[in-house]
N, C-alpha and C positions, 0 to 999 in steps of 0.2 A: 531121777531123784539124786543118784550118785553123780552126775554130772550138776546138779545144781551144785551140792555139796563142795566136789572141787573148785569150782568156779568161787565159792562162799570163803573156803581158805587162800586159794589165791588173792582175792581181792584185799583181805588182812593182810595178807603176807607185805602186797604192793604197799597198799597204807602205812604198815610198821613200817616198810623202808623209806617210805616218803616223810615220814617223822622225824627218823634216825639222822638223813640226810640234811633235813630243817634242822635241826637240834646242833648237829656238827658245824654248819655253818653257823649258825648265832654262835656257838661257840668261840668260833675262830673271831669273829666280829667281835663277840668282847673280849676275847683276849688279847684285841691288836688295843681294843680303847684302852685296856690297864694296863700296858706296855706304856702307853704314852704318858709322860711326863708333863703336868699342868704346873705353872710357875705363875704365881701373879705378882706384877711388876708395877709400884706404884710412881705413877709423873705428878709434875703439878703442873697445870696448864692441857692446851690440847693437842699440841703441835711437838713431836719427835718420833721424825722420819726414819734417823736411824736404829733406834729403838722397833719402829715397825720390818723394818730388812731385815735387821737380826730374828729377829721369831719370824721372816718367812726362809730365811733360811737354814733354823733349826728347825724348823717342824719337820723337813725331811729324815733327818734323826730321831725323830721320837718327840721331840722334846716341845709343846704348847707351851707360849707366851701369851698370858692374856693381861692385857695392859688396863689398868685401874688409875684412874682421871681423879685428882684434886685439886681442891679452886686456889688455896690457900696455904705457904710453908710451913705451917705446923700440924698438918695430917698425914702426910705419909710417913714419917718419923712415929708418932702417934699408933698409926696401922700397922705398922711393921712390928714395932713392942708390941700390940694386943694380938697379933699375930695372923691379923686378917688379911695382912698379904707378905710373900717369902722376900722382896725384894724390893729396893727402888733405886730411881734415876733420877736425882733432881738436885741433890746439896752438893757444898762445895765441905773440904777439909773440915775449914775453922766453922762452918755451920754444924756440921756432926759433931765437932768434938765440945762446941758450947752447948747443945743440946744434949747433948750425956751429960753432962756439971749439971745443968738447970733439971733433968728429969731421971736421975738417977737410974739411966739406960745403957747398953752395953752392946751399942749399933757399932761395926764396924766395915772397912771398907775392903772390899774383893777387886777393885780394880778402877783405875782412872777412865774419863772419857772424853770431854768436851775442855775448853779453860772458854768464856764465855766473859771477854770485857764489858767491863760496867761504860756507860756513855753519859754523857748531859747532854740532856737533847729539848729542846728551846722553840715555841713556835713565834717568839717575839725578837729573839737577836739571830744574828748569823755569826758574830765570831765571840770568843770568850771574852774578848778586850772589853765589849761591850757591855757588861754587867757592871752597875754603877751600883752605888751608895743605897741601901733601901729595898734592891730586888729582891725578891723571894724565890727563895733556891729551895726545893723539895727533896728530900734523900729515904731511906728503904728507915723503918722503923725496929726491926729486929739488928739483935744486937752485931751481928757478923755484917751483913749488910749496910747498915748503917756506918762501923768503922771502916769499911772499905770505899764507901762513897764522901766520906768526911777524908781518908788520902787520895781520892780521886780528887777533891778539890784543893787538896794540898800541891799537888805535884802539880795540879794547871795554875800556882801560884795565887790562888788566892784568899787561902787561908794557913794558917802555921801549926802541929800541932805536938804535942810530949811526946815523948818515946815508948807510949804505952803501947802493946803488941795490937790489940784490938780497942782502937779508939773512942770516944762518945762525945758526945757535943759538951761535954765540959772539960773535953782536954785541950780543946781548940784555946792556944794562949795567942794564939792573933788573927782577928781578920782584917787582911790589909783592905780589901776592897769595901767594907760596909754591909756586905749580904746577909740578910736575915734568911736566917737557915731554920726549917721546919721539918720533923717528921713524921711517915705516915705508913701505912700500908705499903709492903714493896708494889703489891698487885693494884694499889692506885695509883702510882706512880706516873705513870703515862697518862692517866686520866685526867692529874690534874696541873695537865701542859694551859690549859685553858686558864687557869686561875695562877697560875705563878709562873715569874720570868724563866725559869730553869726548873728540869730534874733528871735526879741519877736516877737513870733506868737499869733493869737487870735484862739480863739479852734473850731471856724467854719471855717477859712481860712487854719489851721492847717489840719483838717478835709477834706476836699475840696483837698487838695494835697496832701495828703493819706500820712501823717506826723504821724509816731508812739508816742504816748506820753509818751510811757515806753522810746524811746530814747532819748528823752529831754536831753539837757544838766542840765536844773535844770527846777523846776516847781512853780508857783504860789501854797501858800498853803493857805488853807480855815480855815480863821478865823472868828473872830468879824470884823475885821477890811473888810472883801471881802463883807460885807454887800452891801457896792456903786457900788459894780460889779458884783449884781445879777442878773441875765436877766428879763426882765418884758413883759409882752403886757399891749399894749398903745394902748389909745383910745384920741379922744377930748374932753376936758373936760364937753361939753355940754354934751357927750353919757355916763356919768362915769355909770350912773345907769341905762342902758338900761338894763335889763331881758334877751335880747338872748346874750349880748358879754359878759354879767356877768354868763351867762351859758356856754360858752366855755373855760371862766378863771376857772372855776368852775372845768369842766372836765377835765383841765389839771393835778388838781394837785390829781392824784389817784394813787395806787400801783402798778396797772397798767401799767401807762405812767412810774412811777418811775423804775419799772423794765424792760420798754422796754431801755429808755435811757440807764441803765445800760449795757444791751447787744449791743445796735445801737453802743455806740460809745466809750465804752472800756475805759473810763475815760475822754475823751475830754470832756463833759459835765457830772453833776452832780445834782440829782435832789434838787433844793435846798431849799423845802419845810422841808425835814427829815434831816436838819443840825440845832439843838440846835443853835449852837452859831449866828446862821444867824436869827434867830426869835427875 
């Protein structure tokens, strides 16, 4: 009877320490999860490789990147004010800063990453010379886009336009060639290579449609002046100085991501920390 009895305590005894031991472990398992740092970082499009390196090589710090996909440029600007995600990677300067005027937001930028030439890219000509009288030339319909593809056409000479900082199709005071200029969706842009002689493509929707930029009819070139058309990640201006999204601007700009970009995407993007004239 007093031997069953022992036997009766020992077995609790075993038990409670087998609980203790469970217990301490989950433990330590969620206090490694709350340790970890979740950032969500919004793109638009599907395609950014260096965006994927960076959070595989923060995670060994702590720090989760979980990357959130839109189809279209007026959402993650959108998510970021409602707060449904900490970060994003996808505009240039004069897009963020039109976008604050127009939505009364207060998005600001933690660090440069890509400069990302706009192209005219043509399934019906091979050189620029050949745009006659009549063709229909396609360009980005948002307002930053749009005047940057109206001086993409300036610079390849064939249209003139005022010295307004960001342009629109009623500043254009000459087009020498005749080209009926249309706009649309930047995200149709490549799409609709089929229905008109020309369009300014953006180098992630370029990208996205497996658009060679060696066959460009002409290209965006990287000056002083491509400074407003750097790509940035943007934060709300309350996070400018947060520690973990100033640690992932941080990790962007290494030799690293610079050399992967180079290989990812064959010129579509450019890393644009290592252009002098862009600093």
């Amino acid at each position: 009877m007093l031997k069953n009895k022992i036997k009766g305590i020992l077995l609790m005894f075993i038990t409670a320490l087998s609980l203790f031991v469970l217990a301490g472990c989950g433990g330590n398992q969620s206090s490694k999860q709350s340790k970890e740092k979740v950032v969500k970082v919004g793109i638009c499009g599907s395609n950014d490789p260096e965006l994927e390196k960076v959070a595989k090589n923060l995670k060994k710090k702590g720090i989760k990147i979980k990357i959130v996909q839109f189809s279209d440029y007026s959402q993650p600007n959108t998510a970021l004010a409602n707060g449904e995600i900490d970060m994003n990677d996808f505009q240039t300067y004069t897009f963020q800063s039109d976008w604050n005027k127009k939505h009364k937001t207060n998005i600001v930028s933690i660090g440069e990453t890509v400069v990302a030439p706009m192209s005219l890219f043509s399934k019906k000509i091979k050189n620029i010379k050949q745009l006659k009288k009549g063709d229909k030339v396609a360009i980005p319909n948002d307002v930053t886009n749009e005047g940057r593809a109206l001086q993409l056409l300036q610079s390849a000479g064939l249209i003139e336009l005022n010295n307004r900082k960001i342009p629109s199709l009623r500043d254009i005071t000459k087009n020498k060639v005749g080209i009926k200029i249309s706009s649309l969706d930047a995200g149709q842009t490549a799409k609709s290579l089929d229905d008109v002689t020309a369009a300014c493509v953006n180098s992630g929707v370029a990208s996205d449609a497996k658009l060679n930029p060696q066959n460009a009819v002409y290209r965006e070139k990287i000056t002083a002046k491509s400074k407003p058309y750097v790509n940035i990640i943007s934060v709300n201006a309350k996070d400018k100085n947060n520690p973990t999204y100033n640690e992932i601007s941080k990790a962007y700009r290494t030799k690293e991501i610079a050399a992967l970009i180079k290989t990812e995407f064959h010129g579509y993007e450019k890393a644009a920390w290592t252009y002098k004239v862009l600093q």
